[in-house]
DRENKEVEX-54916 format. One record per residue: residue in one letter; x, y, z of N, C-alpha, C in turn. Coordinates in pm, 1 decimal. Layout:
BEGIN
- A	X	Y	Z	X	Y	Z	X	Y	Z
...
end
This chain:
BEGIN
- X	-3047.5	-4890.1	5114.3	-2973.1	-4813.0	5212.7	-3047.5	-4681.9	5235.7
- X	-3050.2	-4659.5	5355.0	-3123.1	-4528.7	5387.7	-3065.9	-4427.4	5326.7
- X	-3105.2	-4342.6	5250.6	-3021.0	-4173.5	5199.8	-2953.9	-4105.9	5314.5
- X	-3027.3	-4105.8	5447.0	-2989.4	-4003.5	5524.7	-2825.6	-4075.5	5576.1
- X	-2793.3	-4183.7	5522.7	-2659.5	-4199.2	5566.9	-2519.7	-4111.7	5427.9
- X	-2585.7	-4098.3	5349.9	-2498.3	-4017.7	5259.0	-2511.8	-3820.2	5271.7
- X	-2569.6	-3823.0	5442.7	-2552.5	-3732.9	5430.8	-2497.5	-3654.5	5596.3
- X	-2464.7	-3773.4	5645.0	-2394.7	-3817.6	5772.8	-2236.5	-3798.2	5781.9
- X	-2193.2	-3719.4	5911.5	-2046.5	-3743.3	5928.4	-2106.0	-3813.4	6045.5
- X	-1963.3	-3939.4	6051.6	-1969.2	-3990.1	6208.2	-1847.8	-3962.1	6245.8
- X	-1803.0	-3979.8	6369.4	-1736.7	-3960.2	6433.4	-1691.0	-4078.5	6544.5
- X	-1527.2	-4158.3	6486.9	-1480.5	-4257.0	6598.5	-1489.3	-4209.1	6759.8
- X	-1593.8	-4304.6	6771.6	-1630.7	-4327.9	6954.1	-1565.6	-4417.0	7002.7
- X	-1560.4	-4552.1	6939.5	-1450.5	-4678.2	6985.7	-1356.3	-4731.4	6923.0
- X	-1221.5	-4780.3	6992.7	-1242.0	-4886.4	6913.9	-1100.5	-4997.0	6952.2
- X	-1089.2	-5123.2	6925.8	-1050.0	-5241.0	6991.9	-963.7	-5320.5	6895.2
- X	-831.0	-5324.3	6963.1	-725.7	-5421.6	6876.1	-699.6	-5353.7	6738.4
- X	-674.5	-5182.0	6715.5	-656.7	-5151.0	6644.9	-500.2	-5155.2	6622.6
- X	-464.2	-5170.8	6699.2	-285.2	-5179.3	6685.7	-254.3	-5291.5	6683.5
- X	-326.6	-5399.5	6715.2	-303.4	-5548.3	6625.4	-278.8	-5567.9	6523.9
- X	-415.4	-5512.1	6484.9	-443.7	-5519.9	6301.6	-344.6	-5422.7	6246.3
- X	-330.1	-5320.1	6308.6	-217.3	-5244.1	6242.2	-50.5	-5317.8	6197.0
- X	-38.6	-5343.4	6299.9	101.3	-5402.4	6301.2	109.1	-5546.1	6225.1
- X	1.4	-5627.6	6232.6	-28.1	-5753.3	6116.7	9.0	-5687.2	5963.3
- X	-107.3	-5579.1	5951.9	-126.2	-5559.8	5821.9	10.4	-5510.3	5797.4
- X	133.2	-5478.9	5832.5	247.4	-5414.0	5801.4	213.2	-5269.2	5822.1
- X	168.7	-5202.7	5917.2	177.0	-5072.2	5942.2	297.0	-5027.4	6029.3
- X	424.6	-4921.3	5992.3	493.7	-4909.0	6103.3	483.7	-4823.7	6196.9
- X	579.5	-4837.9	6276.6	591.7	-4815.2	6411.7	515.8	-4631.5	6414.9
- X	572.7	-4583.3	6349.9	540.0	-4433.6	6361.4	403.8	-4415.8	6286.5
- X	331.9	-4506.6	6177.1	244.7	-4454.7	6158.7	130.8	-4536.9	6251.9
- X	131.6	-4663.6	6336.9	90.8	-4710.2	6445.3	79.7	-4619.8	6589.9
- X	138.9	-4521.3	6607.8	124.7	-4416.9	6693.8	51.5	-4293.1	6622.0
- X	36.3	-4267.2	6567.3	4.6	-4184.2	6451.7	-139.4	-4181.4	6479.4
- X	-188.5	-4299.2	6408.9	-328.0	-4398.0	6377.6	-395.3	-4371.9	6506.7
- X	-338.6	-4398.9	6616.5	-356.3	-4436.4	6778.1	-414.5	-4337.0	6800.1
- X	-347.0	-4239.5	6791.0	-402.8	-4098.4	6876.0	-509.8	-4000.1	6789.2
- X	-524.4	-4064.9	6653.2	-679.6	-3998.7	6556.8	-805.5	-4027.8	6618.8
- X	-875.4	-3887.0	6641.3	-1088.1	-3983.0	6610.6	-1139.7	-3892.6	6489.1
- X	-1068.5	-3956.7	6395.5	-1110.2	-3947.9	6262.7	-1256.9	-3954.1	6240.1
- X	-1302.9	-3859.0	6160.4	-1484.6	-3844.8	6099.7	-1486.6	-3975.4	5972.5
- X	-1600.0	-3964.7	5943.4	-1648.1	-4097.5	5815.5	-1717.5	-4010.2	5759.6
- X	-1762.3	-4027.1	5630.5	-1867.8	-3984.3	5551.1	-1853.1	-4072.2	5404.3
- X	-1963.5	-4106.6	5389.8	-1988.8	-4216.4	5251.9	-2070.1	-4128.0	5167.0
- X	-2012.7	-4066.5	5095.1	-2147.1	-3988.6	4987.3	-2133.1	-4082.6	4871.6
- X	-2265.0	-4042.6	4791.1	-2292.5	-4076.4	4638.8	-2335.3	-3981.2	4512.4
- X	-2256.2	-4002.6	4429.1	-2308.3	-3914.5	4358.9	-2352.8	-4017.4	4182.7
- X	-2478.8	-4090.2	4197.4	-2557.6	-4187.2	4072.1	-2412.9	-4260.6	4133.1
- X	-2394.0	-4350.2	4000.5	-2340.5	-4474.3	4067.3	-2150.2	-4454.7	4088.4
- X	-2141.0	-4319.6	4149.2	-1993.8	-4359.2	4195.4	-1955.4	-4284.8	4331.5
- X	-1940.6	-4320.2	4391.6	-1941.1	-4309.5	4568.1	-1763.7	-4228.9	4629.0
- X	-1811.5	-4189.0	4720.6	-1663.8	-4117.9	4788.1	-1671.2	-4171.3	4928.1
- X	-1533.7	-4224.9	4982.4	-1586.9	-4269.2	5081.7	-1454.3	-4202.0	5177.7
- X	-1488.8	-4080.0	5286.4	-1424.4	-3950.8	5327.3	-1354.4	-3990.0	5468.7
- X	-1259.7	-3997.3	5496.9	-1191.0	-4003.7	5592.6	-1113.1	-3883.0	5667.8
- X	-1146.3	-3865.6	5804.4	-1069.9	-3675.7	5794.9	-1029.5	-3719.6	5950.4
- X	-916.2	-3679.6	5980.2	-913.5	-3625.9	6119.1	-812.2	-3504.1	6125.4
- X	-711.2	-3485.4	6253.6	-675.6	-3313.6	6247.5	-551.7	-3337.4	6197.6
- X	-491.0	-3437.4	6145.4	-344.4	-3453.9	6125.6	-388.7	-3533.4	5953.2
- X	-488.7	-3600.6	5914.5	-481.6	-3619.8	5769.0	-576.9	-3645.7	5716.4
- X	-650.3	-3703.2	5573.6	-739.8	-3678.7	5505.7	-723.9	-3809.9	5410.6
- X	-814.6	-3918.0	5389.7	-802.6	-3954.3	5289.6	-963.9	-3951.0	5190.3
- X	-935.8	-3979.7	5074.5	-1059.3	-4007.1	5059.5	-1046.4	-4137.6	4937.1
- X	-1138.0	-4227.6	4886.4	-1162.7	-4311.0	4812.3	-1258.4	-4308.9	4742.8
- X	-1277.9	-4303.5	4626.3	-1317.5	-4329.1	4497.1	-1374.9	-4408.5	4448.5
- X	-1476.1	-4446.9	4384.8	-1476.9	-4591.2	4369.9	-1614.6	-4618.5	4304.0
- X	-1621.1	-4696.7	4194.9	-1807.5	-4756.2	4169.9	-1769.4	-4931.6	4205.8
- X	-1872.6	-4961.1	4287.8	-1886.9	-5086.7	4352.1	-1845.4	-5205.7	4268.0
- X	-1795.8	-5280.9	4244.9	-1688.8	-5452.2	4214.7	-1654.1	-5414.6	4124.5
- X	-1555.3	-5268.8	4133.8	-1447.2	-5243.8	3972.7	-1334.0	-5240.3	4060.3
- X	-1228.8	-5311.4	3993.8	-1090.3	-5288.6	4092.4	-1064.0	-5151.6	4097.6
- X	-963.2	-5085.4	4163.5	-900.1	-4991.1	4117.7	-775.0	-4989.6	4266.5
- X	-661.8	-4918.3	4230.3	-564.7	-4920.5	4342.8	-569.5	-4788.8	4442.7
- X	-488.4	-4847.6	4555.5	-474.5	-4731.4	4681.1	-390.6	-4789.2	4703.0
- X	-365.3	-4659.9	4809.1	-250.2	-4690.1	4882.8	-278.5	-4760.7	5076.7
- X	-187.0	-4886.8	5114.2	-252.1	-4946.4	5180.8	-207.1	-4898.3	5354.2
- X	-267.0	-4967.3	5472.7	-170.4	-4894.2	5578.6	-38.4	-4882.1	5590.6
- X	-11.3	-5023.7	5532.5	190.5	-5057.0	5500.0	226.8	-4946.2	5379.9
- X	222.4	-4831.8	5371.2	197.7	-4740.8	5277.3	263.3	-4782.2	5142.7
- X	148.3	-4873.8	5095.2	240.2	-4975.6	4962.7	71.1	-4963.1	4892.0
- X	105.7	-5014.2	4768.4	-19.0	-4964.8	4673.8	-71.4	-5092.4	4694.1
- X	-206.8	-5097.9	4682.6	-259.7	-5266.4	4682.0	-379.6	-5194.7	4589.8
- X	-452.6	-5345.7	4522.2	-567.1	-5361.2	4436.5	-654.9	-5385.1	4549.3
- X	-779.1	-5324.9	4505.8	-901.5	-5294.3	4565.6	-1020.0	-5296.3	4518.2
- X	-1131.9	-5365.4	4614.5	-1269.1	-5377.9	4513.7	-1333.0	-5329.7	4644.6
- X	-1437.0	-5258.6	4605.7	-1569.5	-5203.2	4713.5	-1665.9	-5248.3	4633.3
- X	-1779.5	-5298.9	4757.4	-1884.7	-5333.0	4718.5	-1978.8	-5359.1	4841.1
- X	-2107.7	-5342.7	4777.5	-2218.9	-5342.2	4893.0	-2302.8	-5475.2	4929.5
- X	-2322.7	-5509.8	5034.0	-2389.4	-5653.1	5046.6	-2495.6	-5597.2	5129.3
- X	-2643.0	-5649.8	5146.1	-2768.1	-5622.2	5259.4	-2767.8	-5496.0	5243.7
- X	-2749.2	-5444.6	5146.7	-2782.3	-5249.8	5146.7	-2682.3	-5198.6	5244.1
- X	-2660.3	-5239.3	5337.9	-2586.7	-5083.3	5431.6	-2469.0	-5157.0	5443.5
- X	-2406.3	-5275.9	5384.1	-2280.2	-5305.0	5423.6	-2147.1	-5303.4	5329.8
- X	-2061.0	-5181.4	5350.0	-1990.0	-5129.9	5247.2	-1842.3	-5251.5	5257.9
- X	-1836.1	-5343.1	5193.2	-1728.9	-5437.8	5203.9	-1612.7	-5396.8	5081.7
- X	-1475.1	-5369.0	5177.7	-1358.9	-5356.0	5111.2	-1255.2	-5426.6	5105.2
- X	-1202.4	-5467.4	4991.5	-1125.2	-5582.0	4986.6	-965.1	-5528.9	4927.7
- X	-868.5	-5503.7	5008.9	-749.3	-5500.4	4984.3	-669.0	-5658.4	4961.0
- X	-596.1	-5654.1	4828.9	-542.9	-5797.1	4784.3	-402.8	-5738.5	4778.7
- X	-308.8	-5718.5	4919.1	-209.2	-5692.8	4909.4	-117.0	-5769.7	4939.6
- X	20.4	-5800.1	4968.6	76.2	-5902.9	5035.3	35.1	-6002.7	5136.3
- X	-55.4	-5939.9	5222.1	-139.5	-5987.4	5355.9	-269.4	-5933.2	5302.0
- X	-395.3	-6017.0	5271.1	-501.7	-5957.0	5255.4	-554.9	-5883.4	5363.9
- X	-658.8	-5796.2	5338.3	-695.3	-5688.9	5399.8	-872.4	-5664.6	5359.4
- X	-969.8	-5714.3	5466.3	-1105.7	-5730.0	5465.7	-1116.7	-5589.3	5563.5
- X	-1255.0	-5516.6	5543.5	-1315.5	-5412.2	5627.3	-1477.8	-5435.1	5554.3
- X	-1545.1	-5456.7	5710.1	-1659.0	-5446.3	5624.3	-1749.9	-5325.0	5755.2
- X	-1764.0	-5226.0	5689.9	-1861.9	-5103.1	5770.9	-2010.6	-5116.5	5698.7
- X	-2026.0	-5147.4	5815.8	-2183.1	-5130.7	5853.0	-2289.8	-4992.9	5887.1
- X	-2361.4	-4933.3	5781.4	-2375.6	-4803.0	5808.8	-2527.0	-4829.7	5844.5
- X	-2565.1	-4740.9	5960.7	-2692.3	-4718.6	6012.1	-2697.6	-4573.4	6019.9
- X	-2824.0	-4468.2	5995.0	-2839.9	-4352.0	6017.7	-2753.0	-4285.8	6123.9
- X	-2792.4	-4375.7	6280.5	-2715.0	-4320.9	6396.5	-2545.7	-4333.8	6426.1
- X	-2520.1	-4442.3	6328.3	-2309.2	-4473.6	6346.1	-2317.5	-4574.5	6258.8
- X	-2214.0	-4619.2	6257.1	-2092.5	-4698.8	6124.3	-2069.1	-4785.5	6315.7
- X	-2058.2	-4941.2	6210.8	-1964.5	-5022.0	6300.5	-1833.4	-5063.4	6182.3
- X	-1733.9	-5122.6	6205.4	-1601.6	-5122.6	6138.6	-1550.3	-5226.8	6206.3
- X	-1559.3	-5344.2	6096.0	-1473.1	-5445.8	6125.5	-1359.5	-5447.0	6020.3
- X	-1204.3	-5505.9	6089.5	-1116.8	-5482.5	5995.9	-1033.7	-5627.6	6032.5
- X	-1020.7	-5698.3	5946.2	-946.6	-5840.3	5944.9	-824.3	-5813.7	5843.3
- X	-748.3	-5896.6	5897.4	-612.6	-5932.2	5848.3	-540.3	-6035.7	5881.4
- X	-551.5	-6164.5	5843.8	-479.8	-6325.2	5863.2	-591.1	-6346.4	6004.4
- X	-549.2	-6350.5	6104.2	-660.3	-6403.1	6210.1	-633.5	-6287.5	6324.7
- X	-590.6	-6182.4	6274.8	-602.6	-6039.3	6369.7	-772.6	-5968.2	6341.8
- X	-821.5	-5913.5	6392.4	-957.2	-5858.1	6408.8	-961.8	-5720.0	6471.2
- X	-1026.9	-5624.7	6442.4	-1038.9	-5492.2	6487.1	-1180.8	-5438.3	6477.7
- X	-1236.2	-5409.2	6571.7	-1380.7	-5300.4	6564.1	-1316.3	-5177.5	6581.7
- X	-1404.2	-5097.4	6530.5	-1400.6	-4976.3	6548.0	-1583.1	-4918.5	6543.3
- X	-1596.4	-4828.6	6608.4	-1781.9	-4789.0	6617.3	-1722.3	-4614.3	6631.4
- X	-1817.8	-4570.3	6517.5	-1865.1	-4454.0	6485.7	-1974.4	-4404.2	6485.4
- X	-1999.5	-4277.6	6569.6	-2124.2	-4221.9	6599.2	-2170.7	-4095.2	6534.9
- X	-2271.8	-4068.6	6454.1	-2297.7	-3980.1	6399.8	-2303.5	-3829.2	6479.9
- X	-2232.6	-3748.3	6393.2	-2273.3	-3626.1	6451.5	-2386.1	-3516.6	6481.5
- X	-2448.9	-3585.8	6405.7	-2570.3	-3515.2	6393.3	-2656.6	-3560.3	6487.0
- X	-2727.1	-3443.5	6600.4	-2800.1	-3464.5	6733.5	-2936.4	-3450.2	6677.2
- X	-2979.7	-3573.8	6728.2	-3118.1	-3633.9	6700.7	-3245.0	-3531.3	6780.6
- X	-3304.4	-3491.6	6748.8	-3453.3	-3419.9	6827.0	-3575.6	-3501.9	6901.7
- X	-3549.5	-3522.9	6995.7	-3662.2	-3627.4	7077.2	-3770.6	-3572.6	7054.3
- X	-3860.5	-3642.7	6975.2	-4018.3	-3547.2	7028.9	-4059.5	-3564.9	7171.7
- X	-4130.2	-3459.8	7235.8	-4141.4	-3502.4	7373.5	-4276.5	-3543.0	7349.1
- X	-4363.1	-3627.1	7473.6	-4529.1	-3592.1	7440.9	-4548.9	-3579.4	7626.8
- X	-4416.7	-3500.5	7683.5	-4492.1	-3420.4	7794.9	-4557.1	-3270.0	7775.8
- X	-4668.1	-3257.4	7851.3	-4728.4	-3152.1	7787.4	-4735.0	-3060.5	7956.3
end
């Protein structure tokens, strides 16, 4: 995995059938409006082998904890505790596995320039695409 992504905020640019997956996974009504109107930042840091993985927008904050295929619990969108494993597949693909009443798959895909975000639940599906904040410097070679 490239370093320069642990040192990246992105920032939600898209995203599709998020209130599907919401309402599958047992999210309610008020926190489904809630959810709707965030463009929540990302940030995946590391610090040796145990990772933070930063969620922020202007109304809340989460963050997650975690060294890669050790369970440990959270709390889920149906704001109910579920068991949880993170782990990395192909270097940049951070796969999270909620084993709650209704399982709960997300697998983000991190590239230097954005995060893509897929989120499954029974046969509901959600993207979401995040774009880094950080403005890139074109070299020019007009002279």
């Amino acid at each position: 995995m490239d370093k320069k992504i642990f040192t990246r905020t992105y920032r939600l640019i898209k995203s599709d059938n998020y209130d599907a997956f919401l309402k599958e996974a047992g999210a309610s009504q008020a926190r489904r409006v809630q959810e709707l109107r965030e463009r929540p930042t990302l940030q995946l840091l590391q610090d040796k082998n145990k990772y933070t993985l930063r969620m922020a927008s202007e109304h809340q904050a989460k963050e997650i904890k975690f060294r890669p295929n050790e369970r440990f619990v959270q709390m889920g969108v149906d704001d109910k505790y579920v068991q949880t494993i993170m782990s990395f597949e192909n270097g940049n693909i951070l796969v999270e596995m909620q084993m709650g009443p209704k399982p709960i798959t997300i697998l983000r895909e991190f590239f230097v320039n954005g995060v893509m975000e897929m989120m499954m639940c029974e046969k509901t599906m959600c993207c979401r695409v995040y774009s880094s904040t950080e403005r890139s410097v074109a070299k020019s070679s007009e002279r």
